[in-house]
C-alpha positions as a printed Julia matrix, in Angstrom:
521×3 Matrix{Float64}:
 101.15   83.27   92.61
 104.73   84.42   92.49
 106.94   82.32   90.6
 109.89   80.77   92.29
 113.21   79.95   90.19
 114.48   76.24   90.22
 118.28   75.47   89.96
 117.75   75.25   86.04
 116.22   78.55   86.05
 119.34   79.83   87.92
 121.55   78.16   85.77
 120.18   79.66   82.88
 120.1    82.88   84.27
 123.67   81.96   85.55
 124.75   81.12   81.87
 123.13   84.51   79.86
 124.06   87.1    81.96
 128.18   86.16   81.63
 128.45   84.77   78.53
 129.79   87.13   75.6
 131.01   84.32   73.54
 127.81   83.67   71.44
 126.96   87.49   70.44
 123.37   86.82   72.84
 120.3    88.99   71.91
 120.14   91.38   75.19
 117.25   93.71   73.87
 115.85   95.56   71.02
 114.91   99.31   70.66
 112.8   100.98   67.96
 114.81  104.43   68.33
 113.09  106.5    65.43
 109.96  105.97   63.32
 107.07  103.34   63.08
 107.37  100.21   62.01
 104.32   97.73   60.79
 102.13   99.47   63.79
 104.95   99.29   66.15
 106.01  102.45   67.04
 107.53  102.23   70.48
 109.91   99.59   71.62
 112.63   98.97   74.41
 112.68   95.3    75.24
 115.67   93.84   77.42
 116.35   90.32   77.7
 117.87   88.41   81.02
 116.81   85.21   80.54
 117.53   82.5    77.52
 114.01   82.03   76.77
 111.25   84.64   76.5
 108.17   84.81   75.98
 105.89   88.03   74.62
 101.5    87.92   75.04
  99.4    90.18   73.81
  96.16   90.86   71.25
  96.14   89.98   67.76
  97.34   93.44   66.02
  99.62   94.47   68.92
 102.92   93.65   67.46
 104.12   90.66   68.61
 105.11   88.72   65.43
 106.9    91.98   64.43
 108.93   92.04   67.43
 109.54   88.18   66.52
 110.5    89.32   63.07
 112.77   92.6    64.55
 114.85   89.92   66.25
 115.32   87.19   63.7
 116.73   90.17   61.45
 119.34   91.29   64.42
 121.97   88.47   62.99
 123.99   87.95   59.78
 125.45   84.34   59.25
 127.83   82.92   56.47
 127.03   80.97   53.5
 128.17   78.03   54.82
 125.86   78.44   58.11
 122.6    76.41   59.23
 119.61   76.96   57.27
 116.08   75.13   57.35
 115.89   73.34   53.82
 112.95   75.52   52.9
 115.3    78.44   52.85
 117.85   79.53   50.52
 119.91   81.94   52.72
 121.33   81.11   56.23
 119.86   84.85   57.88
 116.64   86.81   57.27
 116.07   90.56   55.86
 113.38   92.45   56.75
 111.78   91.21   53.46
 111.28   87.72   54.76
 108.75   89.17   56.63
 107.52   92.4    55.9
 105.95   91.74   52.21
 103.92   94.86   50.57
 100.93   94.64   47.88
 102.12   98.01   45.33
  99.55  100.47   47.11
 100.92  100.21   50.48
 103.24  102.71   51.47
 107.13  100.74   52.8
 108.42  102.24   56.27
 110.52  104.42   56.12
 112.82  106.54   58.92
 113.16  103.53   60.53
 116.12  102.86   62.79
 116.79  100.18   65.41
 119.04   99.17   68.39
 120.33   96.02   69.2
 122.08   95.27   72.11
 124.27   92.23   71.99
 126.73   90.2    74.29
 129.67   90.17   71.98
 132.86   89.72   72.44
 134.26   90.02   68.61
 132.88   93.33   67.28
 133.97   94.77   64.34
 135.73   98.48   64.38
 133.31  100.7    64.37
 130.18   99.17   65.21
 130.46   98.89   68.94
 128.39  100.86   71.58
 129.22  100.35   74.98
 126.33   99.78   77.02
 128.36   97.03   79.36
 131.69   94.98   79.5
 131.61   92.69   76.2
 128.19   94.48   75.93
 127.4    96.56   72.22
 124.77   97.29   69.84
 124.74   97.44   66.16
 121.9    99.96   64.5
 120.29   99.14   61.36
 117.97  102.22   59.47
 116.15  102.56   56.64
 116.13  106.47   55.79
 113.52  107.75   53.99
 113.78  106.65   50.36
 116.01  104.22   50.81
 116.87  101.06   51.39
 118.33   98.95   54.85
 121.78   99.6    55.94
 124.86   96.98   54.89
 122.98   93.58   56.39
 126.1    91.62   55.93
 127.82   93.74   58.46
 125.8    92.45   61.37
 127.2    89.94   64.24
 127.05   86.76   63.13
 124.76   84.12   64.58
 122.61   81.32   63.63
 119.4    82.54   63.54
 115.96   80.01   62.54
 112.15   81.53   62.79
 109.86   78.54   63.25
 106.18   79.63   61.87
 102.7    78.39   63.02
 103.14   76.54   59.37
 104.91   74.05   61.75
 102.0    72.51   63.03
 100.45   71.78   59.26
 100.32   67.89   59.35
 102.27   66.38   56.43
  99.36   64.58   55.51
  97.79   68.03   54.51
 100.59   69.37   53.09
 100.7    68.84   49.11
 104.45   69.22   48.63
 104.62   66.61   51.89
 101.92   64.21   49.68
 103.31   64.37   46.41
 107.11   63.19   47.86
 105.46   60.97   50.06
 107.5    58.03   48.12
 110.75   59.68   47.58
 111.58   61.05   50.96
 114.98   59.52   51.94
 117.13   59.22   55.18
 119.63   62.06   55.47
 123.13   61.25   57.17
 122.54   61.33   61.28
 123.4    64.56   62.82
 124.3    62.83   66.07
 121.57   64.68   68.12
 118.36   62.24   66.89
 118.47   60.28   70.58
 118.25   63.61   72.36
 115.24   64.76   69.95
 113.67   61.29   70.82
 113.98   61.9    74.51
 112.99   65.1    74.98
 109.99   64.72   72.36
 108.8    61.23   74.24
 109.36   63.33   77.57
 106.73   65.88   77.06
 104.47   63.56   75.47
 104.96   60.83   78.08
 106.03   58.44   75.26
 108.65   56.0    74.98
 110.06   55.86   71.19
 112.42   53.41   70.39
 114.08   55.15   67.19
 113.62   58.04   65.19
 114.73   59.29   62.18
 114.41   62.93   59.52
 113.64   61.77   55.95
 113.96   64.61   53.1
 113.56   64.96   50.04
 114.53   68.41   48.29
 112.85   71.32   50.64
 110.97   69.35   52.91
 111.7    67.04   55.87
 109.43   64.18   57.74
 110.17   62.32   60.93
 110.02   59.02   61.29
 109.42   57.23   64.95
 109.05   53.79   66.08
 107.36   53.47   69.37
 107.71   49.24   70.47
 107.1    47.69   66.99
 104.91   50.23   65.72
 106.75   52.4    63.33
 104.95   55.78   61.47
 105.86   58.89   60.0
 104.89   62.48   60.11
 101.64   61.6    58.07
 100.08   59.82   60.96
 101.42   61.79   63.81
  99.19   64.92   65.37
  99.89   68.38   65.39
 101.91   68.71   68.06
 103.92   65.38   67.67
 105.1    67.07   64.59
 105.77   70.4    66.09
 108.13   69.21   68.78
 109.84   66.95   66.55
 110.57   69.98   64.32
 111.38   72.16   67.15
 114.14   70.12   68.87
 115.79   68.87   66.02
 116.13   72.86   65.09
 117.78   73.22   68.14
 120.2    70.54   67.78
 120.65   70.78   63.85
 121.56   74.53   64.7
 124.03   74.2    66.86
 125.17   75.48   69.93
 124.3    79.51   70.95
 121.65   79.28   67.64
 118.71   82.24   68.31
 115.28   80.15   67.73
 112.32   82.76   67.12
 108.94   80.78   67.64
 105.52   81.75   66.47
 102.84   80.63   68.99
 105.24   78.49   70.47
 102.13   76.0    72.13
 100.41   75.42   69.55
  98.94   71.59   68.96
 100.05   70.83   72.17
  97.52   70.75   75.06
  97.86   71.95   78.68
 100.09   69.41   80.74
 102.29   68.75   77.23
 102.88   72.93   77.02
 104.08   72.38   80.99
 106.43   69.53   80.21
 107.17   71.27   77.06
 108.44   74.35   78.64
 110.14   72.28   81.91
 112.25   70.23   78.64
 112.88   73.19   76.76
 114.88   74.78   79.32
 116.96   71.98   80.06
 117.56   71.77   76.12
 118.08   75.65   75.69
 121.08   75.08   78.47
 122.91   72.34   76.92
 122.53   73.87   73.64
 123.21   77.16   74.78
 120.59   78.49   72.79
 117.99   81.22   72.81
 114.12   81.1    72.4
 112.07   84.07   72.04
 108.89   83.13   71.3
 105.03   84.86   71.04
 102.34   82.72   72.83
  98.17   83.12   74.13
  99.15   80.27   76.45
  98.97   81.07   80.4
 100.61   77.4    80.68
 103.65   79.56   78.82
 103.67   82.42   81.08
 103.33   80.26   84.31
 106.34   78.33   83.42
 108.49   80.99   82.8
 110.45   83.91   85.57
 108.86   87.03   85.83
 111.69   88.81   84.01
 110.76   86.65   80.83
 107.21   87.21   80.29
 106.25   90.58   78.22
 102.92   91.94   77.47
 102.18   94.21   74.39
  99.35   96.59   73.76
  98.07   99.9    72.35
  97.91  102.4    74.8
  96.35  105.89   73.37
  97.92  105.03   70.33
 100.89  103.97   71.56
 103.1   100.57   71.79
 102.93   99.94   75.33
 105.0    96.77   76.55
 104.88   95.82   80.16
 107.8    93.46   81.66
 107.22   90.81   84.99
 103.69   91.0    84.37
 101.55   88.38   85.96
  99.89   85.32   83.28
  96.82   86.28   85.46
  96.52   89.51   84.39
  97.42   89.23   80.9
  95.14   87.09   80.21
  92.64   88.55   81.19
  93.43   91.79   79.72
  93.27   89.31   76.35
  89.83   87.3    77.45
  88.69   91.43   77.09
  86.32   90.16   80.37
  84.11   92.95   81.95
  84.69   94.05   85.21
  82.59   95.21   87.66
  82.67   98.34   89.71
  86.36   98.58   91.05
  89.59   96.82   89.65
  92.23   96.27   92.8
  95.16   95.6    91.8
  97.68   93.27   94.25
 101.35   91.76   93.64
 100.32   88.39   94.14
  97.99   85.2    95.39
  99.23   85.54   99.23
  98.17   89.48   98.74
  95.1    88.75   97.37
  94.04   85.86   99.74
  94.53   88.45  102.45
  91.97   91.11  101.63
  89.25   88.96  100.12
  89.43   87.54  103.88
  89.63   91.56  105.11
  86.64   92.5   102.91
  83.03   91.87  103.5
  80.5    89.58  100.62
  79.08   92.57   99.48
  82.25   94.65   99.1
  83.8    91.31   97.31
  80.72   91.2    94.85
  81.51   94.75   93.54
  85.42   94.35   92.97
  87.54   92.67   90.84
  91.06   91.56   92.38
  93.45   91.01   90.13
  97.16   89.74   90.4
  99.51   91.95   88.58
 103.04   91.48   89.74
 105.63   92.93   91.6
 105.68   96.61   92.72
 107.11   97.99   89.45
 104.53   96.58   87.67
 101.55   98.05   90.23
 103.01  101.22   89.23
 103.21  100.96   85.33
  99.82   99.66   85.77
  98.4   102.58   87.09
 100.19  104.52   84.89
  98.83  102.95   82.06
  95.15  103.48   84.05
  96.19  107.18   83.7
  96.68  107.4    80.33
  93.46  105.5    79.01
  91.8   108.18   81.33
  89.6   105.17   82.08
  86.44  106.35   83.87
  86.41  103.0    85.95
  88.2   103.14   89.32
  91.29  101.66   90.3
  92.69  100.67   93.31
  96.59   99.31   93.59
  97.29   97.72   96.61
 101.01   97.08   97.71
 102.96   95.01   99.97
 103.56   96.83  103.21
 107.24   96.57  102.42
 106.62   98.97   99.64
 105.62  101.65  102.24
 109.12  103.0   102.44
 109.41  102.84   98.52
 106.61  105.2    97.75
 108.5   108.02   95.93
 110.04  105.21   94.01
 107.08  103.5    92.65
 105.4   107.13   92.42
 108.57  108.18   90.18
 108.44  104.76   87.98
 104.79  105.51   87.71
 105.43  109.06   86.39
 107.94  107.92   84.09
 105.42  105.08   82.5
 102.58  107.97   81.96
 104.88  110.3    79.98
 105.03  114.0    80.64
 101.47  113.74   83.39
  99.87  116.57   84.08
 100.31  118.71   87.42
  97.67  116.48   89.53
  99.87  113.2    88.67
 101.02  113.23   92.45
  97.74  113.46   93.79
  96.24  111.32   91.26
  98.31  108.79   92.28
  98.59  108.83   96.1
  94.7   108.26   95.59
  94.58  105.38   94.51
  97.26  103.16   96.49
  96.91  101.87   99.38
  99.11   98.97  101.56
  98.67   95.78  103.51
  99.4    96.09  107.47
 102.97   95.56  108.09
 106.43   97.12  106.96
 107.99   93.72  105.92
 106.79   90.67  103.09
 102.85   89.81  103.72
 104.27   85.8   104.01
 106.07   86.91  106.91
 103.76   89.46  108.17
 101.16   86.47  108.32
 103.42   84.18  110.15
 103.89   86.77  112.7
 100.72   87.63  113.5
  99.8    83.56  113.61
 102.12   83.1   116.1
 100.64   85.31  118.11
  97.37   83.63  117.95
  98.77   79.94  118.29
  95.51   78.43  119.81
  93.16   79.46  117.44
  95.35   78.42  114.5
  95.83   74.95  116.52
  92.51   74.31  116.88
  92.01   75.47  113.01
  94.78   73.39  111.44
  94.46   70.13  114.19
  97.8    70.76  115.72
  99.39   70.93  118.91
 100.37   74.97  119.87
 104.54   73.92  120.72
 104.3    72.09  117.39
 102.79   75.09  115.26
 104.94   77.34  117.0
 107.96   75.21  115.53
 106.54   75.16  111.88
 106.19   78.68  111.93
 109.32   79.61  113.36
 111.19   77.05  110.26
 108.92   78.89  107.81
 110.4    82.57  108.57
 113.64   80.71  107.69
 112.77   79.5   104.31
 113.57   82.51  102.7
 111.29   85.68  100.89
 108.13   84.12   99.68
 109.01   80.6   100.49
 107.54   80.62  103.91
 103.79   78.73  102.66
 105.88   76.23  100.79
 107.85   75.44  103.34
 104.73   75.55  106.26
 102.76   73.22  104.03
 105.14   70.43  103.63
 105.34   70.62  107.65
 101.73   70.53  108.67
 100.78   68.41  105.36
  98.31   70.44  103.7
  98.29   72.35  100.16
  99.76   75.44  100.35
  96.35   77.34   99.16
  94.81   75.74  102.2
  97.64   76.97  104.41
  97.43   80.22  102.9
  93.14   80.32  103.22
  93.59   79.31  107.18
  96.37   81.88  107.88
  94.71   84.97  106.04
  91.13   83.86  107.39
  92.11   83.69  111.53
  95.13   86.77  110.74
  92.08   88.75  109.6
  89.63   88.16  112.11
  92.06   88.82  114.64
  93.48   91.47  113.65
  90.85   93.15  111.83
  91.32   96.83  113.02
  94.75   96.21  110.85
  92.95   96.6   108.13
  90.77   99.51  108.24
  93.2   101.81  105.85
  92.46   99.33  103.22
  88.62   98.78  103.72
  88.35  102.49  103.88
  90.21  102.85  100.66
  88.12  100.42   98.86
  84.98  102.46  100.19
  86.23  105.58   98.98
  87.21  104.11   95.4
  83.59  101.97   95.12
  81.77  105.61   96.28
  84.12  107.33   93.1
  82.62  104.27   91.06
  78.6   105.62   91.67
């Protein structure tokens, strides 16, 4: 299902791309050498908050560690009390036994909105728009850190969700933990905590005592501390008050950023965390195995990372469908087919027959882009198992492009890359959108849809012709709020009568799947 950006989401997207004022993380390039099994890296990011999936060993917590070691900050800047220094080396997270051998030849690129940078250090990529370069050449040690941009920087570990009542430093101060001077932010941790939680808290409060902090809530005239609150009580409360205590334009790099908290809390989480992250101004970049995550988040902001033939592969905009699957590791039958999204894929399970449906597995990538670096990716595993990418007929006219992003993602292909390619695409009917080739094509059948949705024809005429108005891919949202049925059911009735009525429409892509399935014997 495609995502669709709320006003937040355009705000925040409003706020990131122009501001230069709070030296903002815009990407993050492994130029030269291999770093703790990373060895390939360009990463841009367009929106505040992002969030990065993949398999345990891929590289994800090092890309979470490449980032919190992009800033410097002064001595007098925001640390957690566990820390001693306000900014993290490479050191902080990179720790060797004596037998292992310490990268070296490293260097990497960070690109940063900045609008203060230091003679010398800038390289344009943009207006306000640099980089700063730190390397480790061989046999020797990281470059100057205390001439990076300056920025408040905090990286919140899964240790977060340790309850204090299992923590022995937590147990042995349980007595002596005293109430630090407000901060002026504790009614805005209260709300948005009790907000994701559904939970109404009356006061709370951040005891410490030397390293360590616990909360302290009172929820009507119950009142309890960090020792009796879950997992994910805990986390939040730790997470928002980081974001306040920070400060405004603070970088926050979270581990696992769902963990303790279950399905509708990661939802609310995410839908409160934006709203925080704009106020604050702040940043999140974050690693998750949460499809709750992904799904909350613009396409833009969701990466995947794996090992392609040996190499650090990391795919932008791709679907939380996909990617987790790719993690679940789940066998697939004969044929993968590959589509941009839900309205694509309701369409040809209605083209294809039971048993041609039985054989495939349809799965929802992205957009077109990401087709492409999919099948490029396809091409160099050399898998033996067929594909089949399937595109909006919009993309029609885009064909060399996708072919040439393709070609790009498979890294010097061989000679038969072309044909290779044109083999296994193929298009839905149409030259425009498949939400507005479906409308079109219903109108043109207006009594059978009638008699399938119980409307009148003038009336179903009307909804369709406001739908085409709504706007690219808003045309099902907009048809199911007029004929007062869930969009999926909409989209199932549409696809189903479309189909049937137009079935010699679709004899390019049954043939294609044919063709693939006879590769697959």
């Amino acid at each position: 299902m495609k995502y669709y950006e709320t006003k937040i989401d355009k705000d925040l997207r409003t706020w990131f791309g122009n501001d230069n004022t709070r030296a903002l993380l815009r990407g993050v390039h492994l130029v030269e050498g291999t770093f703790r099994g990373l060895n390939s890296l360009d990463i841009s990011f367009d929106y505040p908050i992002t969030a990065i999936a993949g398999k345990n060993g891929a590289g994800k917590s090092t890309i979470l560690a490449l980032a919190a070691c992009a800033f410097h900050n002064g001595p007098k800047g925001f640390k957690l009390l566990k820390r001693q220094k306000p900014y993290y080396t490479f050191s902080d997270f990179f720790v060797q036994h004596s037998d292992e051998v310490p990268p070296e030849g490293i260097s990497i690129f960070y690109k940063i909105a900045h609008n203060n940078w230091a003679k010398g250090t800038v390289f344009p990529t943009g207006e306000g728009i640099g980089g700063q370069e730190r390397k480790k050449i061989k046999g020797g040690k990281w470059n100057d850190y205390g001439s990076r941009v300056k920025r408040t920087t905090v990286f919140l570990g899964i240790e977060r969700i340790v309850p204090h009542s299992e923590r022995s430093q937590s147990r042995s101060y349980s007595k002596v933990f005293k109430e630090k001077p407000p901060g002026g932010w504790e009614k805005s941790v209260m709300d948005d905590v009790g907000h994701v939680l559904n939970k109404k808290y009356d006061n709370y409060v951040s005891l410490n005592h030397s390293k360590y902090s616990l909360p302290v809530v009172q929820c009507n005239d119950i009142i309890y501390s960090g020792f009796n609150m879950g997992a994910g009580e805990n986390a939040l409360f730790e997470i928002f008050s980081t974001i306040y205590a920070a400060g405004s334009g603070a970088l926050i790099v979270v581990d696992e950023i769902e963990l303790g908290l279950h399905a509708e809390a990661q939802r609310r989480f995410m839908d409160r965390l934006k709203k925080t992250c704009l106020d604050q101004k702040a940043q999140v970049i974050c690693t998750t195995h949460s499809t709750e995550i992904f799904d909350r988040l613009p396409n833009d902001a969701r990466f995947y990372i794996e090992i392609v033939a040996g190499k650090t592969k990391v795919t932008p905009g791709i679907s939380s469908e996909y990617a987790f699957t790719k993690m679940s590791a789940k066998k697939g039958l004969e044929l993968d087919i590959f589509v941009e999204d839900d309205v694509a894929r309701a369409i040809i399970l209605a083209a294809l027959p039971a048993s041609t449906r039985a054989r495939i597995t349809l799965q929802i990538i992205g957009s077109a882009s990401v087709l492409a670096r999919q099948l490029a990716a396809c091409y160099l595993r050399n898998e033996q198992k067929p594909v089949l990418a399937i595109f909006d007929g919009d993309q029609k006219a885009k064909q060399k492009d996708n072919l040439k992003h393709a070609k790009k993602m498979a890294e010097n292909p061989k000679d038969d890359f072309d044909t290779w390619f044109s083999s296994r695409i193929a298009y839905l009917p149409g030259d425009t959108w498949p939400e507005a080739w479906l409308l079109q094509k219903g109108s043109e059948i207006l009594d059978v849809l009638s008699d399938a949705l119980n409307v009148e024809q003038n009336e179903l005429e009307d909804f369709i012709e406001y739908a085409l108005q709504a706007g690219k891919h808003h045309e099902f949202h907009e048809l199911q709020s007029q004929l007062g049925l869930e969009r999926n059911a909409c989209l199932q009735l549409f696809s189903t009568s479309v189909v049937k009525n137009f079935a010699d429409k679709f004899d390019q892509i049954r043939t294609a799947v044919e063709t693939a399935l006879g590769d697959a014997k």
